[in-house]
PDBQT receptor file of N, H, CA, C and O in Angstrom, charges set to zero:
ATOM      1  N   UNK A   1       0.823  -1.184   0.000  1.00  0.00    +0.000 N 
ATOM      2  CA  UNK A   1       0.000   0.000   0.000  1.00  0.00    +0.000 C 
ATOM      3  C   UNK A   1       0.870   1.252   0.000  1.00  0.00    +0.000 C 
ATOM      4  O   UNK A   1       0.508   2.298  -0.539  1.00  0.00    +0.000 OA
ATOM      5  N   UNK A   2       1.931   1.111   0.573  1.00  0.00    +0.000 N 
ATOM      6  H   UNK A   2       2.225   0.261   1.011  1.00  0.00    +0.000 HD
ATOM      7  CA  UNK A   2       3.147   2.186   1.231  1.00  0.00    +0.000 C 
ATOM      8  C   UNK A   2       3.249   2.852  -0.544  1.00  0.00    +0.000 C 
ATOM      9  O   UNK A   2       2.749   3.950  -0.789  1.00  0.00    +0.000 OA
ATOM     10  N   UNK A   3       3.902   2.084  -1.579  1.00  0.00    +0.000 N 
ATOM     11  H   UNK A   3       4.308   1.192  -1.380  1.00  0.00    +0.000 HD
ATOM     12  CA  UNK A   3       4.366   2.037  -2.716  1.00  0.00    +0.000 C 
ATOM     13  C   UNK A   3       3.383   2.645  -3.540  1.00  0.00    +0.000 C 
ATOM     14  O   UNK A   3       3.623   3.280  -4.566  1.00  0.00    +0.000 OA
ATOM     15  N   UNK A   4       1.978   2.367  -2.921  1.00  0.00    +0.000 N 
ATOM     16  H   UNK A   4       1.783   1.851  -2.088  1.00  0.00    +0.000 HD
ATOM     17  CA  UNK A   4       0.907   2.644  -4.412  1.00  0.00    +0.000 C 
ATOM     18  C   UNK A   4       0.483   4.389  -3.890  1.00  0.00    +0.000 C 
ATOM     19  O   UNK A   4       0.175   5.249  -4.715  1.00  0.00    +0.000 OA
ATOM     20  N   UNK A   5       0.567   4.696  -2.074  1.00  0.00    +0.000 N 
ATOM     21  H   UNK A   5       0.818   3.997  -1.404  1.00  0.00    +0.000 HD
ATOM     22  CA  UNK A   5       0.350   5.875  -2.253  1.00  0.00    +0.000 C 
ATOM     23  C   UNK A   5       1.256   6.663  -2.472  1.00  0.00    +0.000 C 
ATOM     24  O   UNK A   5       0.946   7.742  -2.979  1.00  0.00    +0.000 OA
ATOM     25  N   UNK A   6       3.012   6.314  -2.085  1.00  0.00    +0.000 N 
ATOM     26  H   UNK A   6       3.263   5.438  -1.673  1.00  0.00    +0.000 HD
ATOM     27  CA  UNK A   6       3.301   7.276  -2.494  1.00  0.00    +0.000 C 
ATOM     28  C   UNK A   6       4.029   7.405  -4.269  1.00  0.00    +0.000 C 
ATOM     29  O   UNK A   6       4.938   8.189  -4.540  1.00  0.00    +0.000 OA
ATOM     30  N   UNK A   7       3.413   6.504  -5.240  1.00  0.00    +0.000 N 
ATOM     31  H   UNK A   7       2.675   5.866  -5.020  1.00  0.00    +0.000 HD
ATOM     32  CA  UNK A   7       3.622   6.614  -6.363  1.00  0.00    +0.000 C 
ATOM     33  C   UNK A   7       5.153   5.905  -6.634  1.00  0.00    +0.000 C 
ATOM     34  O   UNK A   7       5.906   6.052  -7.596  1.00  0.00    +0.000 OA
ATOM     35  N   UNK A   8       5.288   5.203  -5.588  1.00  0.00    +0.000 N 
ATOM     36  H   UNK A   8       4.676   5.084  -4.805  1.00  0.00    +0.000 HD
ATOM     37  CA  UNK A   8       6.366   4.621  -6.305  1.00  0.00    +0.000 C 
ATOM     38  C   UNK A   8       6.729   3.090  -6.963  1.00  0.00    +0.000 C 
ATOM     39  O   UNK A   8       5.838   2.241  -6.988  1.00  0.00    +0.000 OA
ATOM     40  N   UNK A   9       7.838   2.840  -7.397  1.00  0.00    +0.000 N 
ATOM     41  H   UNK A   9       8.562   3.530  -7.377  1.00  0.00    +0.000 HD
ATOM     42  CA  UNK A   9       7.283   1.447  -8.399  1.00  0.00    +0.000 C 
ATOM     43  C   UNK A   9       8.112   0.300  -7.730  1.00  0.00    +0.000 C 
ATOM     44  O   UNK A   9       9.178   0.507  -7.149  1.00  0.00    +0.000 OA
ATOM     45  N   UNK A  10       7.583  -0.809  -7.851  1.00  0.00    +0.000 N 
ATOM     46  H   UNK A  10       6.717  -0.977  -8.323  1.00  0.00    +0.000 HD
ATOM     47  CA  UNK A  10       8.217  -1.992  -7.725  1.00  0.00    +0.000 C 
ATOM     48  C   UNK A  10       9.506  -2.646  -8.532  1.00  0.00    +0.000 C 
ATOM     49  O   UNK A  10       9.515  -2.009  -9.585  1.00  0.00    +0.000 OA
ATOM     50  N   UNK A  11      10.410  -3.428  -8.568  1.00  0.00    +0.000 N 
ATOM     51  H   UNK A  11      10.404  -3.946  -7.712  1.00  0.00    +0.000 HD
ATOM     52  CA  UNK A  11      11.692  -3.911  -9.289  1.00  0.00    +0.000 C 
ATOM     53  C   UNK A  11      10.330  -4.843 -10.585  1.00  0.00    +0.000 C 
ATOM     54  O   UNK A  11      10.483  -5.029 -11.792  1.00  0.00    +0.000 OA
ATOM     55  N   UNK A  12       9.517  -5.106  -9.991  1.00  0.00    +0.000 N 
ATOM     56  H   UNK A  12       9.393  -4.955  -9.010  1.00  0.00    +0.000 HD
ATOM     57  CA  UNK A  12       8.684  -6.178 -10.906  1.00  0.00    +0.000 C 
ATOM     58  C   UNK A  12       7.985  -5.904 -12.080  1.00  0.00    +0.000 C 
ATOM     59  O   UNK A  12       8.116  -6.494 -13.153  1.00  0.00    +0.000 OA
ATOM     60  N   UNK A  13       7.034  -4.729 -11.752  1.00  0.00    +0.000 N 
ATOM     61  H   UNK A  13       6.927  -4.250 -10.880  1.00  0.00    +0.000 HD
ATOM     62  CA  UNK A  13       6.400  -4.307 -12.264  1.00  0.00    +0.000 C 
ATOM     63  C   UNK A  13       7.396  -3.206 -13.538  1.00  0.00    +0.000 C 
ATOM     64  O   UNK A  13       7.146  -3.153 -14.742  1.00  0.00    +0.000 OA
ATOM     65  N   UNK A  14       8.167  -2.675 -13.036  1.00  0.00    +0.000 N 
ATOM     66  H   UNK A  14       8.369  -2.718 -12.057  1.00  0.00    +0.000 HD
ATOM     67  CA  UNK A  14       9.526  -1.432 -13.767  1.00  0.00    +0.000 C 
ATOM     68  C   UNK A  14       9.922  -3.075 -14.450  1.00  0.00    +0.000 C 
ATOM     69  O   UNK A  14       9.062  -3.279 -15.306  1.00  0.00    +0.000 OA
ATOM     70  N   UNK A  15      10.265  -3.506 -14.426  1.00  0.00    +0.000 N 
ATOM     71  H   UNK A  15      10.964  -3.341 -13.730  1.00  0.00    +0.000 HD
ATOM     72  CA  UNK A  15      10.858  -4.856 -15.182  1.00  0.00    +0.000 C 
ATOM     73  C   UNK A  15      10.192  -5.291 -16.446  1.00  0.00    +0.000 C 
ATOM     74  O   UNK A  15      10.620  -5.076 -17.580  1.00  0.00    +0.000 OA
ATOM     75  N   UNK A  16       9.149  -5.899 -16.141  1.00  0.00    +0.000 N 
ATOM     76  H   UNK A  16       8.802  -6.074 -15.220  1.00  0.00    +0.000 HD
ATOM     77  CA  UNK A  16       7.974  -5.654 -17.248  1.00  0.00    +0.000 C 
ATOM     78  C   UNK A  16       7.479  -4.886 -18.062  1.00  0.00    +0.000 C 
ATOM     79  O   UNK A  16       6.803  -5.267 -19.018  1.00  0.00    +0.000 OA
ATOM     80  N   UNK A  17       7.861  -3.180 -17.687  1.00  0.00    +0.000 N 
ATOM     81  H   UNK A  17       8.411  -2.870 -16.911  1.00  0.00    +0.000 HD
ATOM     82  CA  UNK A  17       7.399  -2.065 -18.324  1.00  0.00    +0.000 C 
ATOM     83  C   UNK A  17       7.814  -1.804 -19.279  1.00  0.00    +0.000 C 
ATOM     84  O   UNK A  17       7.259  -1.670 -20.370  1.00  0.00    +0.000 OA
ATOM     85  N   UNK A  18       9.281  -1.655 -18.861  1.00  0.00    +0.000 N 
ATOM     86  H   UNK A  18       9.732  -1.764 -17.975  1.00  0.00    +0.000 HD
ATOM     87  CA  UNK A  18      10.448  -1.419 -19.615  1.00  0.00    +0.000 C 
ATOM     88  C   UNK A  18      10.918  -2.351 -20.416  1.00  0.00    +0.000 C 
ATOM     89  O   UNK A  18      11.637  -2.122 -21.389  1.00  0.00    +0.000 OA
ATOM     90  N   UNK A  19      10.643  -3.141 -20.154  1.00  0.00    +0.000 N 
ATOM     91  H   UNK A  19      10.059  -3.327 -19.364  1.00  0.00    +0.000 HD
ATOM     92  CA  UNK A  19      11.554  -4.343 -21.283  1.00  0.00    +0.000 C 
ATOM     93  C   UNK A  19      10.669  -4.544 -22.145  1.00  0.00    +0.000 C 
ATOM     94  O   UNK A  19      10.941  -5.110 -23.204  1.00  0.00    +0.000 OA
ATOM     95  N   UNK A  20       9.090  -3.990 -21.762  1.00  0.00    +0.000 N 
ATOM     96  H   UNK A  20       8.869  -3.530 -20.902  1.00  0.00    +0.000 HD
ATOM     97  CA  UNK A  20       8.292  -4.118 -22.789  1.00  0.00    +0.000 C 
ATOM     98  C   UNK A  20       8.230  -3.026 -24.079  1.00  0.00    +0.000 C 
ATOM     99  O   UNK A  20       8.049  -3.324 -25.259  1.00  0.00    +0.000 OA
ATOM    100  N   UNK A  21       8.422  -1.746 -23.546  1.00  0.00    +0.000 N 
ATOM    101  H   UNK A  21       8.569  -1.503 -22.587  1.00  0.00    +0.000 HD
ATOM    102  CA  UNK A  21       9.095  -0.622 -24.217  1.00  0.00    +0.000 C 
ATOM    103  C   UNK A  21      10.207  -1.036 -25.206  1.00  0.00    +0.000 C 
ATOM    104  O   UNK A  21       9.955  -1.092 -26.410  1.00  0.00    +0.000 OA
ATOM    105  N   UNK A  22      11.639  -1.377 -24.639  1.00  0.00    +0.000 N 
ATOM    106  H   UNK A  22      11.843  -1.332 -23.661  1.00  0.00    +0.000 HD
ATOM    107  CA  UNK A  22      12.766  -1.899 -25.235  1.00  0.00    +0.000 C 
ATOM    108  C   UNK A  22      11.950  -2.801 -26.679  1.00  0.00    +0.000 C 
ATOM    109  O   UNK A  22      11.940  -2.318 -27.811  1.00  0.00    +0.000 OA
ATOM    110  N   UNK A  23      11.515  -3.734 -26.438  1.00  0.00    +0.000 N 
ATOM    111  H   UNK A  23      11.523  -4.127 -25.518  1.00  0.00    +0.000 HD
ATOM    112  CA  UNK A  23      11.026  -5.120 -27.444  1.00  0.00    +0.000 C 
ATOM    113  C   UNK A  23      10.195  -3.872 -28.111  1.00  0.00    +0.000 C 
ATOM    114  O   UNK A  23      10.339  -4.195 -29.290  1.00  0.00    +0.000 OA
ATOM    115  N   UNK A  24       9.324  -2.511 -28.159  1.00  0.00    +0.000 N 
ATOM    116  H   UNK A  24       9.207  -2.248 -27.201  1.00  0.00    +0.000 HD
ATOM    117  CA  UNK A  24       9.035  -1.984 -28.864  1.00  0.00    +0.000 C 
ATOM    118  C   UNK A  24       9.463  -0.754 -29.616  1.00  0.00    +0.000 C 
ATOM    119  O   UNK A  24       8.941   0.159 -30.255  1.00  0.00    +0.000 OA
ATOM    120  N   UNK A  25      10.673  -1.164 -29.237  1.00  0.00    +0.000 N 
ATOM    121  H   UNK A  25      11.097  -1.906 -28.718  1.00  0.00    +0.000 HD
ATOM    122  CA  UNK A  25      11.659  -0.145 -29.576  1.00  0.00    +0.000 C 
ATOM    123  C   UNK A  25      11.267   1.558 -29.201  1.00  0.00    +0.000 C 
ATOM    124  O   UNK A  25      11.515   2.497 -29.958  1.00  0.00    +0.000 OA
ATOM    125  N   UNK A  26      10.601   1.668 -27.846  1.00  0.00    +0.000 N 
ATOM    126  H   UNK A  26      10.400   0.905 -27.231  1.00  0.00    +0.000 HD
ATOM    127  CA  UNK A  26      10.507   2.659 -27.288  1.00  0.00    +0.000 C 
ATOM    128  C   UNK A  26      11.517   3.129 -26.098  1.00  0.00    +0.000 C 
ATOM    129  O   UNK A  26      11.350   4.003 -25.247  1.00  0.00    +0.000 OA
ATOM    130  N   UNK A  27      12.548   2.315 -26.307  1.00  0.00    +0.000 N 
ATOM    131  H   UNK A  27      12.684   1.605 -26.998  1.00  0.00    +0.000 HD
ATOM    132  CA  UNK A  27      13.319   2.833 -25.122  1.00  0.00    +0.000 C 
ATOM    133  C   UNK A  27      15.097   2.123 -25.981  1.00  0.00    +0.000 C 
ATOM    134  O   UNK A  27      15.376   1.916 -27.161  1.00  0.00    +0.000 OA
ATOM    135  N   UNK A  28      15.673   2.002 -25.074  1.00  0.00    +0.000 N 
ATOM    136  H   UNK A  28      15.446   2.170 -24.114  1.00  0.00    +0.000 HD
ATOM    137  CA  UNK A  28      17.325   1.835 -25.241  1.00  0.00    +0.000 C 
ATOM    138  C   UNK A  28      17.444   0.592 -24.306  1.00  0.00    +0.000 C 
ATOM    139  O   UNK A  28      16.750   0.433 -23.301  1.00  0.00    +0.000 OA
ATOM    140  N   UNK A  29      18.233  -0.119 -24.670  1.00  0.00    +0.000 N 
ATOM    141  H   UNK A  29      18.796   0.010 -25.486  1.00  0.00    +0.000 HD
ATOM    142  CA  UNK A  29      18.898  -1.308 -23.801  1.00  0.00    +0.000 C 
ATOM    143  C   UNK A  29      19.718  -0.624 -22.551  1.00  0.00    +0.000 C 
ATOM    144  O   UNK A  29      19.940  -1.371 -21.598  1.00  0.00    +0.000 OA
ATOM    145  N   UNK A  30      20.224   0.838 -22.467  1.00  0.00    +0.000 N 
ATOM    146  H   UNK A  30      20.044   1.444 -23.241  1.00  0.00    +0.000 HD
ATOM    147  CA  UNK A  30      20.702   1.761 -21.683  1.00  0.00    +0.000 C 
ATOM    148  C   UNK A  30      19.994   2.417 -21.024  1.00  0.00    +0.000 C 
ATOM    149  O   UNK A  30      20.343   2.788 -19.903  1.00  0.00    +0.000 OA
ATOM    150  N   UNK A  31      18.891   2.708 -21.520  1.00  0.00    +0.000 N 
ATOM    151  H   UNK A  31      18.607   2.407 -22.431  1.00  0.00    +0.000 HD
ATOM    152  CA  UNK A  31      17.622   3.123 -20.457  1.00  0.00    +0.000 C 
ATOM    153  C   UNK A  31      16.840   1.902 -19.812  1.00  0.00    +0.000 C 
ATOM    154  O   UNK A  31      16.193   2.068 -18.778  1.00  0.00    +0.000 OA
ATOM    155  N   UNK A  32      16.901   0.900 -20.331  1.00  0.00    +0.000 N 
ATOM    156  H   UNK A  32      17.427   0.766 -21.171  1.00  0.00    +0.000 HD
ATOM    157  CA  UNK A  32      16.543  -0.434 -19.287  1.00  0.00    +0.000 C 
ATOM    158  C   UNK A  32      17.421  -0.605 -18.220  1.00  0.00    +0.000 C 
ATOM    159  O   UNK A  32      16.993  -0.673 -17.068  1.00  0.00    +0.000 OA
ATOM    160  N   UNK A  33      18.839  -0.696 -18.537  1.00  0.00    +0.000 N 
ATOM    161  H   UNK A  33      19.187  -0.640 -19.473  1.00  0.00    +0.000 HD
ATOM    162  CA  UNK A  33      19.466  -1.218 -17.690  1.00  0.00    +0.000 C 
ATOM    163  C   UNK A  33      19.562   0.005 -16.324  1.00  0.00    +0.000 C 
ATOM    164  O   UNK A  33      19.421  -0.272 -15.133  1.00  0.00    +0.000 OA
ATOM    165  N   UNK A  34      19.742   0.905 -16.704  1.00  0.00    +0.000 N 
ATOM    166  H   UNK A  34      19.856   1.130 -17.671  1.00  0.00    +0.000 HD
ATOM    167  CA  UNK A  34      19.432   2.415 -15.492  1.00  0.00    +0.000 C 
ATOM    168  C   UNK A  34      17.892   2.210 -15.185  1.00  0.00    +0.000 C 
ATOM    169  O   UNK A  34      17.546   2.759 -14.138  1.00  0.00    +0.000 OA
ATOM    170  N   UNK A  35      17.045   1.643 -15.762  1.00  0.00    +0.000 N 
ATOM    171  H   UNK A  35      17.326   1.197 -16.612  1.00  0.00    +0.000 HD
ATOM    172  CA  UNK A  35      15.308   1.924 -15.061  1.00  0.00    +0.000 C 
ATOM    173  C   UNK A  35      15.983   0.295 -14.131  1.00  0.00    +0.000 C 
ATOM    174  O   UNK A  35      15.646   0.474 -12.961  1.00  0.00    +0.000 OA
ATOM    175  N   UNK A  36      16.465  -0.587 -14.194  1.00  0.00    +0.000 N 
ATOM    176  H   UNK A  36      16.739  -0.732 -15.145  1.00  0.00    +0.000 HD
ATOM    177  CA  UNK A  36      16.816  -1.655 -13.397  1.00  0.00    +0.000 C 
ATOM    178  C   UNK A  36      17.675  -1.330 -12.138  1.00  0.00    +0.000 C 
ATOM    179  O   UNK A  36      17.332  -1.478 -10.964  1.00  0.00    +0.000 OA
ATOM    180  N   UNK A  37      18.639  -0.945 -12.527  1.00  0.00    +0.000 N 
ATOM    181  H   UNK A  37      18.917  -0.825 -13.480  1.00  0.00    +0.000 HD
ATOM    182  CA  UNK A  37      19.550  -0.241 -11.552  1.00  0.00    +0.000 C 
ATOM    183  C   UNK A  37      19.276   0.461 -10.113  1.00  0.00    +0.000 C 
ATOM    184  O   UNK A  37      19.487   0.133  -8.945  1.00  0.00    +0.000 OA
ATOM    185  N   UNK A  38      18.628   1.734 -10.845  1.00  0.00    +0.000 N 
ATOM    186  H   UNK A  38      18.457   2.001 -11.793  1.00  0.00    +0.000 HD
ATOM    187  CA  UNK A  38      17.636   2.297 -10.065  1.00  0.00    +0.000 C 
ATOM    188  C   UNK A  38      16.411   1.983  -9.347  1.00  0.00    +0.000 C 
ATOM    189  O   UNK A  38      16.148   2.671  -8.361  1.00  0.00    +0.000 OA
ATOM    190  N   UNK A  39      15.629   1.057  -9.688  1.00  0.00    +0.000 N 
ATOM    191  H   UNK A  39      15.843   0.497 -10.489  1.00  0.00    +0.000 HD
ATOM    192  CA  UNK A  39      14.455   0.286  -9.239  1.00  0.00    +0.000 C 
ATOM    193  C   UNK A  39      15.312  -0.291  -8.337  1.00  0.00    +0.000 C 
ATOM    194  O   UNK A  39      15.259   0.314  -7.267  1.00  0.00    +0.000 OA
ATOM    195  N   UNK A  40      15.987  -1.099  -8.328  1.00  0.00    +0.000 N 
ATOM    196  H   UNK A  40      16.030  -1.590  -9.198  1.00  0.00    +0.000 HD
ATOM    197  CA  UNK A  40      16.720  -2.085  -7.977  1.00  0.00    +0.000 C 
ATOM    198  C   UNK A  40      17.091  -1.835  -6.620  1.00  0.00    +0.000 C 
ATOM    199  O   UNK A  40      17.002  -2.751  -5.803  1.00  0.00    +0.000 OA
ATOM    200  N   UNK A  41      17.460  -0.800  -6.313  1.00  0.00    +0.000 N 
ATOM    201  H   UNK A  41      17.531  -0.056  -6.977  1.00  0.00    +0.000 HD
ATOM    202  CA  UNK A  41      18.401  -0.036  -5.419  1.00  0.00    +0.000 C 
ATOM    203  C   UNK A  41      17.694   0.326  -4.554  1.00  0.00    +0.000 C 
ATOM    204  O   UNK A  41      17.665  -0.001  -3.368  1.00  0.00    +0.000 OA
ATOM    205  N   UNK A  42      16.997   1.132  -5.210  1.00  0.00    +0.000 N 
ATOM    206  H   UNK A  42      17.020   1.398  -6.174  1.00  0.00    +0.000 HD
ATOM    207  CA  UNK A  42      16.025   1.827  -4.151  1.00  0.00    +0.000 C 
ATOM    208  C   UNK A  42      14.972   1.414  -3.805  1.00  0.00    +0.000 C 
ATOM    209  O   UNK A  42      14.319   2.105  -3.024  1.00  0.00    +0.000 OA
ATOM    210  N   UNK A  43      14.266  -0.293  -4.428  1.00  0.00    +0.000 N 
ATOM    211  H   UNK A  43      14.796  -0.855  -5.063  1.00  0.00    +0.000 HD
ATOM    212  CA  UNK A  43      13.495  -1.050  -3.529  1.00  0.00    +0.000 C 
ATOM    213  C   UNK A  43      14.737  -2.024  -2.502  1.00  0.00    +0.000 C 
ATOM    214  O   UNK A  43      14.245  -2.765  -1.651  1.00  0.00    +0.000 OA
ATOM    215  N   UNK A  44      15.846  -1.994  -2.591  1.00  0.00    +0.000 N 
ATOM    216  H   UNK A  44      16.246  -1.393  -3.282  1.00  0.00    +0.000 HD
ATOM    217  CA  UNK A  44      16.601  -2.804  -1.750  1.00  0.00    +0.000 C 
ATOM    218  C   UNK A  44      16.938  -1.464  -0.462  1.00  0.00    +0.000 C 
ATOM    219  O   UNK A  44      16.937  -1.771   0.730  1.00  0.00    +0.000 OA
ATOM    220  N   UNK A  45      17.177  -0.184  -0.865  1.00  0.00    +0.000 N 
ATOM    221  H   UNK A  45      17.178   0.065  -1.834  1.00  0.00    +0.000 HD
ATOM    222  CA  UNK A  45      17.273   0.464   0.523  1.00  0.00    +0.000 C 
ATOM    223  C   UNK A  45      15.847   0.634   1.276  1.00  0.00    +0.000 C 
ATOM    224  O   UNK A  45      15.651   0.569   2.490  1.00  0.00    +0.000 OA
ATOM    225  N   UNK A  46      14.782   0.899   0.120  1.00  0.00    +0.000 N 
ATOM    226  H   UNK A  46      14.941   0.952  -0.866  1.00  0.00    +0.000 HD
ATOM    227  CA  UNK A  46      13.553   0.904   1.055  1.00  0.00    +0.000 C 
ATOM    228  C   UNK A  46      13.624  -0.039   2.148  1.00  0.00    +0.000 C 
ATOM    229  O   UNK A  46      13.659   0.272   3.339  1.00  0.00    +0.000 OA
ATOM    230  N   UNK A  47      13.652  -1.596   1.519  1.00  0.00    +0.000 N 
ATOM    231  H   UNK A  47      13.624  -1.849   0.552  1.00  0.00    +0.000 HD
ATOM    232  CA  UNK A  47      13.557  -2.586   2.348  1.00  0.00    +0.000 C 
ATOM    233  C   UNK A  47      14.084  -2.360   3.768  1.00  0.00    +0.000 C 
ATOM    234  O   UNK A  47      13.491  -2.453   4.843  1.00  0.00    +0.000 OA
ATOM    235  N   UNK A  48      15.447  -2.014   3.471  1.00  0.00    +0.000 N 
ATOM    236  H   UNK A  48      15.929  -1.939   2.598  1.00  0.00    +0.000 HD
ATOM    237  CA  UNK A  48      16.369  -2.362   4.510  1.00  0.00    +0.000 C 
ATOM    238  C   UNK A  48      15.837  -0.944   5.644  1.00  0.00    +0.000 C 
ATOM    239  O   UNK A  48      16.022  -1.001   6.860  1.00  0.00    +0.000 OA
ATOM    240  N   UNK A  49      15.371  -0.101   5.154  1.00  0.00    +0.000 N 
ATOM    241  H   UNK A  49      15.222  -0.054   4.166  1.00  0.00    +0.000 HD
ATOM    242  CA  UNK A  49      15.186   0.890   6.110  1.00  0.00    +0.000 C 
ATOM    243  C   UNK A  49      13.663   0.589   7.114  1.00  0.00    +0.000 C 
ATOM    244  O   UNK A  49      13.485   0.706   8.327  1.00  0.00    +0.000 OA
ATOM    245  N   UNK A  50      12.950   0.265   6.269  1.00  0.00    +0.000 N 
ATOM    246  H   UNK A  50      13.094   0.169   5.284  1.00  0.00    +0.000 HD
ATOM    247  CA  UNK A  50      11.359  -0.351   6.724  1.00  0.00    +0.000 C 
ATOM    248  C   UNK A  50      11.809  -1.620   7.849  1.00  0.00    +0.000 C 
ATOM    249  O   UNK A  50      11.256  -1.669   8.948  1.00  0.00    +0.000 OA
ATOM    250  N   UNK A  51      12.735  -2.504   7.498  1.00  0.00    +0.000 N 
ATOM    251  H   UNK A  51      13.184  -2.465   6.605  1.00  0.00    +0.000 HD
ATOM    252  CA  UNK A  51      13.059  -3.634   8.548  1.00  0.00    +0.000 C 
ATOM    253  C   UNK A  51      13.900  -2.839   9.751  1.00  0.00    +0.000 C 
ATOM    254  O   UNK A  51      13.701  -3.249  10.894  1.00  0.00    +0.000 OA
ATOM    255  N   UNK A  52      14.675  -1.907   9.595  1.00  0.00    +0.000 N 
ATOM    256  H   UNK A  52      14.836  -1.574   8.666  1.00  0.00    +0.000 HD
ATOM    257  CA  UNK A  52      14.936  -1.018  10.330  1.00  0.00    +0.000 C 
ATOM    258  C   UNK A  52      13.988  -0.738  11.411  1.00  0.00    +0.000 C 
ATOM    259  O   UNK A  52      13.769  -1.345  12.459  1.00  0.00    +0.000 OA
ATOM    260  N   UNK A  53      13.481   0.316  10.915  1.00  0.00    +0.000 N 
ATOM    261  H   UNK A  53      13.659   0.809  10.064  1.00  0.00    +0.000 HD
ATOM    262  CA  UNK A  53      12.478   0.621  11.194  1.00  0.00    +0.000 C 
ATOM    263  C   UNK A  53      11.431  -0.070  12.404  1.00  0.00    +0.000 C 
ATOM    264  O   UNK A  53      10.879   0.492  13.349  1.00  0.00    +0.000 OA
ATOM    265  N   UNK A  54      11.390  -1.743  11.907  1.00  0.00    +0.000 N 
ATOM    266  H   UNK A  54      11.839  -2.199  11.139  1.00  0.00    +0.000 HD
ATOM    267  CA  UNK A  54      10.314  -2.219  12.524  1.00  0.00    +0.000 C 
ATOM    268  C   UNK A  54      10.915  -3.168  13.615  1.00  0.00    +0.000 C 
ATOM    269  O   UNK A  54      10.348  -3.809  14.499  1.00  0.00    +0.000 OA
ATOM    270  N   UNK A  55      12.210  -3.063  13.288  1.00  0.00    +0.000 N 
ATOM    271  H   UNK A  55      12.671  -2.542  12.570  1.00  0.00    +0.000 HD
ATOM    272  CA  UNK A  55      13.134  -3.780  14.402  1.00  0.00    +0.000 C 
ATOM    273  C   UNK A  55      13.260  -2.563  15.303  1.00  0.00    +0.000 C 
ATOM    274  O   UNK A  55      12.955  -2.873  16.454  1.00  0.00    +0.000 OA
ATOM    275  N   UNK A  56      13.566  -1.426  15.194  1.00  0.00    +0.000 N 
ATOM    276  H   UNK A  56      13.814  -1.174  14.258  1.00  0.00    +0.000 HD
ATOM    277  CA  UNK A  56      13.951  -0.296  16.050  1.00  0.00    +0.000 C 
ATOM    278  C   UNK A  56      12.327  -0.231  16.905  1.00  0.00    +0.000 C 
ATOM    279  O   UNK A  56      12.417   0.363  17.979  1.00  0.00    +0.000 OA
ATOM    280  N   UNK A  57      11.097  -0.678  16.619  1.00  0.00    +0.000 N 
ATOM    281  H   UNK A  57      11.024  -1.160  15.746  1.00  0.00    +0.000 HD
ATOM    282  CA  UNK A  57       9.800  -0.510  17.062  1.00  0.00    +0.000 C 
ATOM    283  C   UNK A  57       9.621  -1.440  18.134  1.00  0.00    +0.000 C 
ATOM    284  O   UNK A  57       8.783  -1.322  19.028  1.00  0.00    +0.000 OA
ATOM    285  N   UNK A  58      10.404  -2.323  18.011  1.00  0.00    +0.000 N 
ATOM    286  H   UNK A  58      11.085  -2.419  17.285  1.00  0.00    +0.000 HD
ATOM    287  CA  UNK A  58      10.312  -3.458  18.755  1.00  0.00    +0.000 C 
ATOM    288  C   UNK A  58       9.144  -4.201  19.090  1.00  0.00    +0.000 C 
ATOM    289  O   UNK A  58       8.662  -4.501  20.182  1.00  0.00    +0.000 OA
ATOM    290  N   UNK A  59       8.702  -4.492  17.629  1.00  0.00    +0.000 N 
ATOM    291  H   UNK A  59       9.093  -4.248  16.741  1.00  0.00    +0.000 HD
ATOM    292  CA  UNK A  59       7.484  -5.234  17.363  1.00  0.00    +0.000 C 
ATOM    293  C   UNK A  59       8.008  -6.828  17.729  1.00  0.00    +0.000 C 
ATOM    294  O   UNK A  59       8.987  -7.524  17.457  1.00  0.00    +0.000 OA
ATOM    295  N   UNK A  60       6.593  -6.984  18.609  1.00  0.00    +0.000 N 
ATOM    296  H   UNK A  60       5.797  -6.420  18.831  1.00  0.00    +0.000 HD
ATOM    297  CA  UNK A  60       6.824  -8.365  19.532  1.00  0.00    +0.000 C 
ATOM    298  C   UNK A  60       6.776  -9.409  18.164  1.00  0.00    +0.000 C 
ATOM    299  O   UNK A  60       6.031  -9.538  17.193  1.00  0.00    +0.000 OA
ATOM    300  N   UNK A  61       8.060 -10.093  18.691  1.00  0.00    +0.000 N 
ATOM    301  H   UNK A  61       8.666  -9.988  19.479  1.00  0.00    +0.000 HD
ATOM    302  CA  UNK A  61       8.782 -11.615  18.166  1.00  0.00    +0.000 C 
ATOM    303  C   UNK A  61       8.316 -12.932  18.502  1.00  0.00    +0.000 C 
ATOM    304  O   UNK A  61       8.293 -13.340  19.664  1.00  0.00    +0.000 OA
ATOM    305  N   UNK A  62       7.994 -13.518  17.637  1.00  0.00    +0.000 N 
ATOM    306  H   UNK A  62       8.013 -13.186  16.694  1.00  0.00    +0.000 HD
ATOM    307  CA  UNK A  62       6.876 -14.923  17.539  1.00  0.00    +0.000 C 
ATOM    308  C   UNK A  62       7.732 -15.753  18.659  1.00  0.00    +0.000 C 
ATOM    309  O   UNK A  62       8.925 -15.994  18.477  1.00  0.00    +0.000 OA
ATOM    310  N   UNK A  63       7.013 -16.180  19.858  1.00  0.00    +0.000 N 
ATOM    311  H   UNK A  63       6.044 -15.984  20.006  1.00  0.00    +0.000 HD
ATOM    312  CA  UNK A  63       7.817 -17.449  21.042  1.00  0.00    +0.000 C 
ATOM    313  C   UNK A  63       7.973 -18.304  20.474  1.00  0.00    +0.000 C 
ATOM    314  O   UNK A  63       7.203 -18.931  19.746  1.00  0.00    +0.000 OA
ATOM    315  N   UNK A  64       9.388 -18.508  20.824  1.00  0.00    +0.000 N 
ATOM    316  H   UNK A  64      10.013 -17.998  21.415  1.00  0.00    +0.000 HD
ATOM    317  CA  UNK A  64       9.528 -20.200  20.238  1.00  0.00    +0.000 C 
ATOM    318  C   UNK A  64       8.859 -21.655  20.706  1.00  0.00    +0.000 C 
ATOM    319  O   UNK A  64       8.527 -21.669  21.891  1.00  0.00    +0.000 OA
ATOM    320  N   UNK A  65       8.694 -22.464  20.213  1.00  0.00    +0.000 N 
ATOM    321  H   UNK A  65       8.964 -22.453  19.250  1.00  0.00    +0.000 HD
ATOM    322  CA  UNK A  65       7.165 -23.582  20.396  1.00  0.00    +0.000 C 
ATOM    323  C   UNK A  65       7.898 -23.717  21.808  1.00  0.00    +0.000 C 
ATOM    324  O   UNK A  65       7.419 -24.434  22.686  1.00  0.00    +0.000 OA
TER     325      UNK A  65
């Protein structure tokens, strides 16, 4: 939900877009690989900051059996 309000895109969905562009010769094999790059990156720091985040919250941890 985080992603759809604030307009930003997934590695999955940018993957599909673009490569679909490329195969229609609406884009560059150089503008794929930077729309990858970039997607890429900045859903891997999101991640890491959100787990951050929810570890720093100290959201209660499942007991072990």
């Amino acid at each position: 939900m985080m992603t759809l309000v604030t307009g930003a895109e997934l590695f999955t969905g940018n993957t599909a877009l673009v490569t679909a562009a490329v195969l229609e010769k609406k884009a560059t094999l150089k503008q794929l690989v930077k729309s990858w790059t970039v997607s890429w990156s900045g859903n891997l720091v999101g991640s890491i900051l959100l787990a951050s985040m929810v570890a720093t919250a100290g959201t209660p941890r499942p007991t072990p059996p």
